[in-house]
VOPAGU-2260 file (C-alpha; in pm, 1 decimal, decimal comma):
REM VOPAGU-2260
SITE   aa  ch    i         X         Y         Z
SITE  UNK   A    0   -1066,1   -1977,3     512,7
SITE  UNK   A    1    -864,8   -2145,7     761,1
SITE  UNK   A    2    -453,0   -2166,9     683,3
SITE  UNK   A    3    -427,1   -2530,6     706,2
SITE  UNK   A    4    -745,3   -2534,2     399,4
SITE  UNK   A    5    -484,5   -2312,3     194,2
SITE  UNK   A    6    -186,6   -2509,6     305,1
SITE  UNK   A    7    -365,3   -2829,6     115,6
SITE  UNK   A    8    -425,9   -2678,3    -153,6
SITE  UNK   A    9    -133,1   -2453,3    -166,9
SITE  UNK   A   10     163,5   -2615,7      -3,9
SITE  UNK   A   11     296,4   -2559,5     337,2
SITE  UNK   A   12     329,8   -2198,0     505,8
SITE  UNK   A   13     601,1   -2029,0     462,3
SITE  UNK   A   14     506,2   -1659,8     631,7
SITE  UNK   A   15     272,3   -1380,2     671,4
SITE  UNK   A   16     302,7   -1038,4     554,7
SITE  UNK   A   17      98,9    -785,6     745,5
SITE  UNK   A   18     -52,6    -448,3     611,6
SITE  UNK   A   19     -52,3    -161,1     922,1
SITE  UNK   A   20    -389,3     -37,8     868,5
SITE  UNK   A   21    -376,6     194,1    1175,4
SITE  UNK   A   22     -94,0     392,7    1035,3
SITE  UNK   A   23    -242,3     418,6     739,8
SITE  UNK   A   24    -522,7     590,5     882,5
SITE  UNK   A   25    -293,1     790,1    1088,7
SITE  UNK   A   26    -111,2     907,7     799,5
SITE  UNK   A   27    -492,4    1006,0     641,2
SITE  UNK   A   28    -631,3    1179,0     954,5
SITE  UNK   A   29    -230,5    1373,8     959,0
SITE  UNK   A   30    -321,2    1483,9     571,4
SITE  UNK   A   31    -680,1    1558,4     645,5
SITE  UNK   A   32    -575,6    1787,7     945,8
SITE  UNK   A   33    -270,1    1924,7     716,1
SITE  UNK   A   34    -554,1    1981,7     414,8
SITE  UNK   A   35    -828,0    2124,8     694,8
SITE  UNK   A   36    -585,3    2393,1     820,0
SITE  UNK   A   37    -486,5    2501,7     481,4
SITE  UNK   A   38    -831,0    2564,2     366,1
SITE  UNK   A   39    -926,6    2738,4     715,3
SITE  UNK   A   40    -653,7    2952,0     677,7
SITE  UNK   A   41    -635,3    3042,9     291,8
SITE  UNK   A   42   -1069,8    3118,0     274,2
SITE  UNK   A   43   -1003,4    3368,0     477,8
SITE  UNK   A   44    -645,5    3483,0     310,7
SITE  UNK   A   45    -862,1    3480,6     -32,3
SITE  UNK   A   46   -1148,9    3684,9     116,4
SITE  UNK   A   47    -893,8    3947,5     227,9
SITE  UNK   A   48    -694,2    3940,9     -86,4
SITE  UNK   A   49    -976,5    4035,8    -282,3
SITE  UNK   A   50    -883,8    4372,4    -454,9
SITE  UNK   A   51    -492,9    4385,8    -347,6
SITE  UNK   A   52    -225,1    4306,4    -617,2
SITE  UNK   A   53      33,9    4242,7    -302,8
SITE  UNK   A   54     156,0    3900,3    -215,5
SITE  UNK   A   55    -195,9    3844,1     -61,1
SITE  UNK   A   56    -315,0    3640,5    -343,3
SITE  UNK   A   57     -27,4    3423,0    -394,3
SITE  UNK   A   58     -13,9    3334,6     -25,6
SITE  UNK   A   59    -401,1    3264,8     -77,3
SITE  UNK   A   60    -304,8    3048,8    -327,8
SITE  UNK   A   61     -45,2    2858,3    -109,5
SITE  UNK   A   62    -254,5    2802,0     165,5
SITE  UNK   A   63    -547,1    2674,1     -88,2
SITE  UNK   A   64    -344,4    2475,3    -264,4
SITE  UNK   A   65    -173,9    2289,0      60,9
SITE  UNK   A   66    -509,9    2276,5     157,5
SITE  UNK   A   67    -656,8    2113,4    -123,3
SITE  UNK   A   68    -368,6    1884,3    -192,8
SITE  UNK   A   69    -392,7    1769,5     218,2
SITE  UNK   A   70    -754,7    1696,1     194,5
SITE  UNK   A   71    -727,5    1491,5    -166,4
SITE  UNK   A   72    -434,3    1310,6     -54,2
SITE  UNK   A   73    -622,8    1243,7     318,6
SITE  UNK   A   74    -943,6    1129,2     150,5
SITE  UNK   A   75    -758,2     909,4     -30,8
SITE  UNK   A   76    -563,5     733,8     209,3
SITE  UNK   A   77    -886,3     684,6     420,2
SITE  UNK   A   78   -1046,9     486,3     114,8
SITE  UNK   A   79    -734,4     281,8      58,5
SITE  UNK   A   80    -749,7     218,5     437,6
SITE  UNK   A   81   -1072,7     126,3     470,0
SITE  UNK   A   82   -1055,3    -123,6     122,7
SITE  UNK   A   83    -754,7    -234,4     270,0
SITE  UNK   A   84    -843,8    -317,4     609,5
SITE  UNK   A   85    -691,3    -640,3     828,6
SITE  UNK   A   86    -500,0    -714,0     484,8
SITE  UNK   A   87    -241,1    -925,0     496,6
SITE  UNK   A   88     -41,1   -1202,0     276,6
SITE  UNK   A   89      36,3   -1581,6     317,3
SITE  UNK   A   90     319,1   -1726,7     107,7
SITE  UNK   A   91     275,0   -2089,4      94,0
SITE  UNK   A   92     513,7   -2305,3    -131,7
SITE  UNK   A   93     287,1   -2299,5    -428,1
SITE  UNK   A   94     137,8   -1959,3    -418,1
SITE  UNK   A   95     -10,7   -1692,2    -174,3
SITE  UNK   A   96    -339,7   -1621,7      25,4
SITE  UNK   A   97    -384,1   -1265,7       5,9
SITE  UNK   A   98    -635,1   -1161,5     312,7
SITE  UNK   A   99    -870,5    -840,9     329,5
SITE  UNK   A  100   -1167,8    -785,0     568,0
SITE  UNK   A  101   -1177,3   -1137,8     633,2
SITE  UNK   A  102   -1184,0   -1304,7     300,7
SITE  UNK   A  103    -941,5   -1518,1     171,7
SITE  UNK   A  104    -825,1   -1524,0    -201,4
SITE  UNK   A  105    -563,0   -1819,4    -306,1
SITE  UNK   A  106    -364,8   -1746,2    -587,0
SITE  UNK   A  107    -174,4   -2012,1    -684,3
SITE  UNK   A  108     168,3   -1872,9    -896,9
SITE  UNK   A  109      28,6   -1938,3   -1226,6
SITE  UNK   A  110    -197,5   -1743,3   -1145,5
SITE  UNK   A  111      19,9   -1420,0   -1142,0
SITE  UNK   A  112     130,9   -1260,0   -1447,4
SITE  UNK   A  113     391,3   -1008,1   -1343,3
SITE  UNK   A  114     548,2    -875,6   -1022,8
SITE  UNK   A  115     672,7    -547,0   -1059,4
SITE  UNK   A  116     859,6    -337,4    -778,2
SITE  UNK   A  117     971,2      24,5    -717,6
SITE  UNK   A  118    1195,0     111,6    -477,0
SITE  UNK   A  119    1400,6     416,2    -344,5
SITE  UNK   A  120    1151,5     681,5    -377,8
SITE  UNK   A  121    1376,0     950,9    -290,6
SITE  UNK   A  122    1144,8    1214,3    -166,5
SITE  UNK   A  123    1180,1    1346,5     157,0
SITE  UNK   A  124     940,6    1156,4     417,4
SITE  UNK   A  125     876,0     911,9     144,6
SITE  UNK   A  126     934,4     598,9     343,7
SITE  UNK   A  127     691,2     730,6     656,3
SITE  UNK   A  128     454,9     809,9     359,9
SITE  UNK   A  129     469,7     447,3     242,7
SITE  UNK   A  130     540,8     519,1     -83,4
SITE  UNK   A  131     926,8     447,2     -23,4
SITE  UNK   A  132     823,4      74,9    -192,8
SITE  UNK   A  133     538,4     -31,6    -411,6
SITE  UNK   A  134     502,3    -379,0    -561,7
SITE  UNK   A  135     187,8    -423,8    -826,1
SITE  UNK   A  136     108,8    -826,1    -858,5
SITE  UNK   A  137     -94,8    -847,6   -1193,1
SITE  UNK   A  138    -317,5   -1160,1   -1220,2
SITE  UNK   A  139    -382,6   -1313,1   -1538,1
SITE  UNK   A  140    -736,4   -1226,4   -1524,8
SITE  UNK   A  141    -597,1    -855,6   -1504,4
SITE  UNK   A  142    -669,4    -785,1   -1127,3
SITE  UNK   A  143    -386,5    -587,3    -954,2
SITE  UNK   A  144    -283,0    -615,9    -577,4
SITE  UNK   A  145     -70,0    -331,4    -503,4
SITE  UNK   A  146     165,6    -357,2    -194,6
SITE  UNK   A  147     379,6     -91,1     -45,0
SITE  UNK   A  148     568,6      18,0     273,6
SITE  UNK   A  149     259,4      -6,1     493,8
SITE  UNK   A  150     333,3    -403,2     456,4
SITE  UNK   A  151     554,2    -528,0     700,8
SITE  UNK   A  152     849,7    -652,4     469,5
SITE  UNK   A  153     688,4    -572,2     150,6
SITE  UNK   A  154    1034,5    -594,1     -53,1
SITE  UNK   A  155    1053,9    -985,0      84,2
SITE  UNK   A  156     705,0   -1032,1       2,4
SITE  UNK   A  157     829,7    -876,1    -368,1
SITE  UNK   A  158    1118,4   -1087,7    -384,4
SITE  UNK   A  159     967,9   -1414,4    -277,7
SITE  UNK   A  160     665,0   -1383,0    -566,5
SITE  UNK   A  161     911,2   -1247,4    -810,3
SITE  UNK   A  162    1141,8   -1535,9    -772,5
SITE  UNK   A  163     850,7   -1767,4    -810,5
SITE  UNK   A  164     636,0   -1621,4   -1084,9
SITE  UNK   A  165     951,4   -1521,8   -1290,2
SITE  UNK   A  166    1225,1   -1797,2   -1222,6
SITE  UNK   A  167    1060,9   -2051,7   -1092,4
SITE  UNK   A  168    1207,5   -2076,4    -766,3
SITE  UNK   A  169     933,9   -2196,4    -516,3
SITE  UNK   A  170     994,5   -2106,6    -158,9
SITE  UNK   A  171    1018,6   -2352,8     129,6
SITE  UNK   A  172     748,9   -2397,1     328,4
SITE  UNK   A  173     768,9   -2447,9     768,3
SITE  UNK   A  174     978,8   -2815,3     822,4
SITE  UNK   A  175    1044,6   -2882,2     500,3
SITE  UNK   A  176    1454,1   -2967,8     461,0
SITE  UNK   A  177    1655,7   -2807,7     172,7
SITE  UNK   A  178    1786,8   -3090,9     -89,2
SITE  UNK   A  179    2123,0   -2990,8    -185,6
């Protein structure tokens, strides 16, 4: 779907919000490198510690657990990459396109029943992580769009559907003059 076919039924186009796909999948092939070493590193730590009551078998267990936790978090990220890929969101006056793979979904405001954001996560790295920001849009048929930092502007993208699901303040679409 074309943006002018959403623009009629949707209002005019007020701007796009692009998802970084490609650092998403950097930031899974980082954790599946991260998860990779730890498990190549604590088999053979575990192997070694076999019979010892030294500090062998907790730094087994560090090195297994980093490893594990890299590859689960890496795997991860690659799916939501991949099910996320050439995402992106149009605001229009009267609702948003949201984009994925090359289909096109128009959901009009009414459409949305909440718009919830959380911000600040104060973990170190948190922000490079993309979980610095996450906004869940829950339709009223009970689908959820999550966005986060890996959207370009994702708090403006939050702000402009929370203003319009939850105060009713439409934005303005391109050429359109502000009646004061």
């Amino acid at each position: 779907m074309r943006r002018t076919d959403a623009a009629r039924q949707l209002g005019g186009f007020v701007r796009e919000h692009r998802t970084d796909g490609g650092r998403r999948l950097r930031h899974a092939g980082i954790m599946l490198l991260v998860g990779a070493a730890g498990m190549a590193s604590g088999v053979p730590v575990t192997v070694a510690s076999i019979g010892t009551t030294d500090g062998a078998p907790e730094l087994a267990g560090l090195l297994l657990g980093v490893g594990l936790v890299g590859l689960g978090l890496g795997i991860w990220r690659l799916v939501q990459g991949f099910r996320t890929r050439e995402q992106s969101f149009d605001i229009h006056e009267r609702g948003l396109t949201h984009r994925v793979a090359g289909t096109a979904t128009l959901i009009p405001w009414q459409d949305i029943a909440s718009v919830g954001g959380r911000g600040e996560d104060g973990r170190p790295l948190a922000e490079a992580r993309g979980m610095g920001f996450t906004c869940d849009i829950t339709l009223t048929d009970g689908r959820r769009i999550r966005v986060d930092t890996f959207t370009e502007d994702a708090r403006q993208l939050a702000e402009t559907a929370h203003r319009a699901v939850h105060l009713g303040q439409l934005p303005e679409g391109r050429g359109r003059r502000r009646a004061d």
